[in-house]
N, C-alpha and C positions, 0 to 999 in steps of 0.2 A: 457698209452702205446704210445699211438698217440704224444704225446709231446716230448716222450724220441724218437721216431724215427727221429720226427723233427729236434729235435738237432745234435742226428747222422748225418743224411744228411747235418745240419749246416757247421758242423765241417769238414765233407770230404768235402763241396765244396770249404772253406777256404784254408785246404789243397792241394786242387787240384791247386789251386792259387798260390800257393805258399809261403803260410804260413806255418813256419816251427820251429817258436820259442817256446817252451813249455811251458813258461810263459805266452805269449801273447794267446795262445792257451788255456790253462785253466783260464783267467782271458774272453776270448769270451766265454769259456764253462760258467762261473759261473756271466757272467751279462743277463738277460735273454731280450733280445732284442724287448719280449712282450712288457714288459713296458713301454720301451718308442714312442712306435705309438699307436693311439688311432683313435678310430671312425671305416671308414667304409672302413682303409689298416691294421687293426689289424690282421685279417687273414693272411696278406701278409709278418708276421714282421719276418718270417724263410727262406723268399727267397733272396738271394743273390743278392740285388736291392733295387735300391734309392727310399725312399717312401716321400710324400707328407707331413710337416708339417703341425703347424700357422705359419702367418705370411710368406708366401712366402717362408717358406726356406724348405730344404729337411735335410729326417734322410740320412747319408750317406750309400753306399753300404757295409754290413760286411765285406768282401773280402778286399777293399779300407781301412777303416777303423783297419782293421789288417795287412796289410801292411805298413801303414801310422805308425802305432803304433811300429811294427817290425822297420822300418827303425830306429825309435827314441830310441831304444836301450835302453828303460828307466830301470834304475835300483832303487832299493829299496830304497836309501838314494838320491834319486833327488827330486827336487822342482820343477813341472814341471807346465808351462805357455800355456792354451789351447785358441788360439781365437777361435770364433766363437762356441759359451754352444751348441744352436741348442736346438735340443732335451734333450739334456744330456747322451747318450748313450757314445759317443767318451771319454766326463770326469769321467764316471763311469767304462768304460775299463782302463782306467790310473789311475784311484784310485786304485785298487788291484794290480798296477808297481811301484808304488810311493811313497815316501813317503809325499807329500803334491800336491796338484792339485789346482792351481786358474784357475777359467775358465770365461772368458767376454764376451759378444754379447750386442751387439746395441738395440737390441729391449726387453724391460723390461719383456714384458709377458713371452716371451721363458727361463727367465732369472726363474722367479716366479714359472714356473712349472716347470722346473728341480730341484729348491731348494726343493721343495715339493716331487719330485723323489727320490732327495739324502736323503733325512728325512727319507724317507718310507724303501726305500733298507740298510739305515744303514752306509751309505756312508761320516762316519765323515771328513775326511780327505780331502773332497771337500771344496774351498771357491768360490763361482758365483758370480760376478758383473756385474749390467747392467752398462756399460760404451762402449767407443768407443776402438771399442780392436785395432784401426790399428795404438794406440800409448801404446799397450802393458799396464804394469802397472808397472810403474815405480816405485812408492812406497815398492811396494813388490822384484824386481831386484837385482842379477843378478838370472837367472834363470839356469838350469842344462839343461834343454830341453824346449823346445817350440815347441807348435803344431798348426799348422795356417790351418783351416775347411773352405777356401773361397780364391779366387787366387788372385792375384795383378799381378800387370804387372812385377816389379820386388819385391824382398825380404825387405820388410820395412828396413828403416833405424831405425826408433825407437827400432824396436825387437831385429835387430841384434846389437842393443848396449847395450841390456838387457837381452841376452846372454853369460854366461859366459865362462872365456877361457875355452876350453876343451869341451866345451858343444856344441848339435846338435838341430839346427832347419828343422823341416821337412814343407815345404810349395808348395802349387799349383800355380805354375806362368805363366801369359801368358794373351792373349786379353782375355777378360770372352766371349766374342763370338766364339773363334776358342777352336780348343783343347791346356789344358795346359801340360806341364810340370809337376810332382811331383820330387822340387827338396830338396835336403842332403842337409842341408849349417854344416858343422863346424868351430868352431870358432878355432884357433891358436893366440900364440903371435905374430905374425907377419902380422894375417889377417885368412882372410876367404878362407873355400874350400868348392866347389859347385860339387856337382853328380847328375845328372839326372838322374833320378830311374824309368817313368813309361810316359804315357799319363793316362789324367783325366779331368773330366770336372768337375768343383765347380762352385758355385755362387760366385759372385765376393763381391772381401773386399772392402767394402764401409764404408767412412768415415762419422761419425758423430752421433748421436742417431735416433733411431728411431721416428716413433711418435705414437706409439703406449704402 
């Protein structure tokens, strides 16, 4: 009983935020957010707050993370491109919008335990690579949407060339010390359009691999 109240509570606080898509809404209902935090914020993984990974990085706030998701308007026939795996929570929301998910992060382990995550929940439709995601993945390109989990100062150029027409990149921009931006890029034939949708603070998108 304690767990289905949790969720309740989940779901109105998302709500109260301004979450409003029913999609995105029963795909936060049906990924259990337990999962993916471990150790001694497992208790913590029902509150509406950025919890502590490995490796330095943070599971995002749900709220955030379904907004981010709302903005990206994923529908069921897109290809959708997530930098930064993290934990694997963000690419396991976009697996039940999607119809295919690549998802990249710099540092391998975060890379290793989310593939081990997506195995366990069932999450076929997930592909994770430990690579440098602030050149996207070209190989796999153009993308329907793209989701960038760490801010830049502005909206990569690799990404938005792996973008396809029609298509929405939802990214955090700005110094990584000040507060960012969550900005909308769309892509048109004639170029790109920008909305700034929220303040937020990420970890910054850092180039290159980890060493870890």
């Amino acid at each position: 009983m304690e767990r289905a109240e949790e969720q309740m509570r989940f779901l109105y606080a998302l709500r109260s935020r301004g979450v409003t898509d029913p999609r995105v809404l029963a795909a936060m209902e049906e990924i259990d957010r337990g999962a993916f935090v471990r150790g001694l914020f497992a208790e913590r993984a029902y509150e509406d707050t950025p919890l502590p990974i490995a490796c330095g990085q943070t599971i995002s706030q749900p709220s955030v993370v379904a907004l981010m998701t709302q903005a990206l308007e994923v529908s069921p026939r897109d290809k959708v491109l997530e930098v930064g795996t993290g934990s694997g929570y963000q690419a396991a929301i976009l697996s039940r919008l999607a119809r295919r998910v690549y998802t990249v992060d710099r540092h391998k382990r975060l890379v290793r335990e989310a593939q081990k995550l997506f195995e366990a929940l069932d999450l076929a439709n997930i592909t994770a690579f430990a690579a440098d995601g602030s050149f996207g993945l070209p190989d796999q390109a153009p993308f329907d949407r793209i989701l960038v989990t760490a801010a830049a100062e502005d909206p990569p150029g690799p990404l938005l060339a792996q973008l396809r027409v029609g298509g929405i990149m939802v990214v955090p921009v700005g110094q990584s010390d000040a507060v960012q931006s969550l900005i909308k890029v769309t892509r048109h034939e004639q170029g790109f359009d920008y909305d700034e949708l929220r303040p937020v603070r990420f970890v910054p998108l850092v180039e290159g691999m980890a060493q870890d």
